[in-house]
N, C-alpha and C positions, 0 to 999 in steps of 0.2 A: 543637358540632353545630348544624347549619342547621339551621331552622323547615320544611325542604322533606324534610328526611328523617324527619322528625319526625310529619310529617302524615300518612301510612299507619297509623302505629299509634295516632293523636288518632283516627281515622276507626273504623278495627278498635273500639276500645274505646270506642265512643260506638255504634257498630250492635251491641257487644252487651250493653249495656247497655240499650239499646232494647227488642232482643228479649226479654232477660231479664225485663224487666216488662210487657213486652205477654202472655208467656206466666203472668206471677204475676196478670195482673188474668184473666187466661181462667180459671186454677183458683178464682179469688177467684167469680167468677160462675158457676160449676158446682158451689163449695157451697152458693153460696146459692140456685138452682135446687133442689139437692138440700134444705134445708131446709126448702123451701116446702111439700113433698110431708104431706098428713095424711090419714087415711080415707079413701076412694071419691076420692084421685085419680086423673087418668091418666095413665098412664106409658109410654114406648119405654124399652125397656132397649139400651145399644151394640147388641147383638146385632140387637137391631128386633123385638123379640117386643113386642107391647103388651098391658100387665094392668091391672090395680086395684090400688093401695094397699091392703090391709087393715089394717096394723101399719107403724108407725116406730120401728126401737130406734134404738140409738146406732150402732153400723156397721153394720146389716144392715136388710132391708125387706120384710116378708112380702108376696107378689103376690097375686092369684088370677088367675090365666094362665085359667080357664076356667070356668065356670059350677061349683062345690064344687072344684078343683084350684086348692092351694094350691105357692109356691115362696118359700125362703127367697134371698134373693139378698143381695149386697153393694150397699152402697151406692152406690158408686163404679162399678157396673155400669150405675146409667140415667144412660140417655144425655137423655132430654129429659121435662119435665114440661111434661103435657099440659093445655089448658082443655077445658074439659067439652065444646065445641060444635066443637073440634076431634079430640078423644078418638071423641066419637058420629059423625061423620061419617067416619073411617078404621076403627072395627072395626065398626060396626052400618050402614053403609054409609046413615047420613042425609042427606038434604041431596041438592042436585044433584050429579053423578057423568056427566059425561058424556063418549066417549069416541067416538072419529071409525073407530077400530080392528073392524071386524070381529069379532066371537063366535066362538069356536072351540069346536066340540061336545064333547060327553065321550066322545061314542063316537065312532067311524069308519063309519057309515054314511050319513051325507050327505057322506063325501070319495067313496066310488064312485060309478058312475054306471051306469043300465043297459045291457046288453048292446047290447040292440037299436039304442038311442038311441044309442049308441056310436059302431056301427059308421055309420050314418048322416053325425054331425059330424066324424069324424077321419078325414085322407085319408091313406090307407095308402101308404106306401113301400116302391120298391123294394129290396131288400136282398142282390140279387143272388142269392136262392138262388131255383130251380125245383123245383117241385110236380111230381108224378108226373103230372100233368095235362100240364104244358104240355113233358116230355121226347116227340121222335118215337119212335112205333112203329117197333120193328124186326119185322123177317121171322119168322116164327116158324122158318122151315127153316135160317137164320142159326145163329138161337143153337140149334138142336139139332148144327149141325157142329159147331159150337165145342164144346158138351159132349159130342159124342163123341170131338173129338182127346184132350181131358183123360181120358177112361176108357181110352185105348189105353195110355196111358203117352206119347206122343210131347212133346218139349217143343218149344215156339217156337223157342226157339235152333236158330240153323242157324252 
């Protein structure tokens, strides 16, 4: 065999061999993130919930997800361990926080607007339909013929 047929599978097994250990050094540094972890650190679990360490066992990692709410979790569930001035500024909102975005209210009363001031700013369309306003008067002795052919019994068809 040539050296040329040979070289797709030199390549195949050289990228994954690559891979192989680019993925053994990623788990390699997400134990040892995970082992950093002791007392009052702070934590993003995968999920993105962020706690407090209270307890470290050996596979599991007591939180407190909330002021006396405690949660047993696995270890291999956080995702990132956090430093204390990054931890204080995502759940206690310290530190600058600035955002270009608008405020959206909790209620719905500043999305309406008043009546009055309403009708002022928005120019009304037409939409083809007529108001009893703007239909002509008819006759009044009109339409009394017309309901009296209908009481006779006569119909229109001729």
């Amino acid at each position: 065999m040539s050296i040329v047929t040979l070289l797709p599978f030199i390549v195949l097994i050289g990228a994954m061999f690559l891979m192989t250990r680019s993925a053994k050094k990623k788990q390699q540094q997400a134990v040892e993130m995970r082992n950093q972890m002791q007392p009052g650190t702070g934590v993003r679990t995968i999920g993105g919930m962020y706690a407090t360490v209270k307890e470290v066992g050996d596979d599991t990692v007591l939180l407190e997800v909330a002021p006396g709410v405690h949660a047993v979790y696995a270890k291999n569930a956080i995702g990132a361990v956090l430093d204390d001035d990054e931890y204080n500024r995502i759940v206690h909102g310290d530190g600058d926080l600035k955002t270009d975005t608008p405020v959206v209210p909790d209620d719905a009363s500043s999305l309406t607007v008043d009546d009055a001031a309403a009708d002022d700013d928005v120019a009304k369309i037409d939409l083809g339909k007529k108001d009893a306003a703007d239909e002509p008067e008819t006759a009044p002795e009109a339409e009394g013929a017309k309901a009296d052919d209908k009481r006779d019994g006569d119909t229109d068809a001729k």
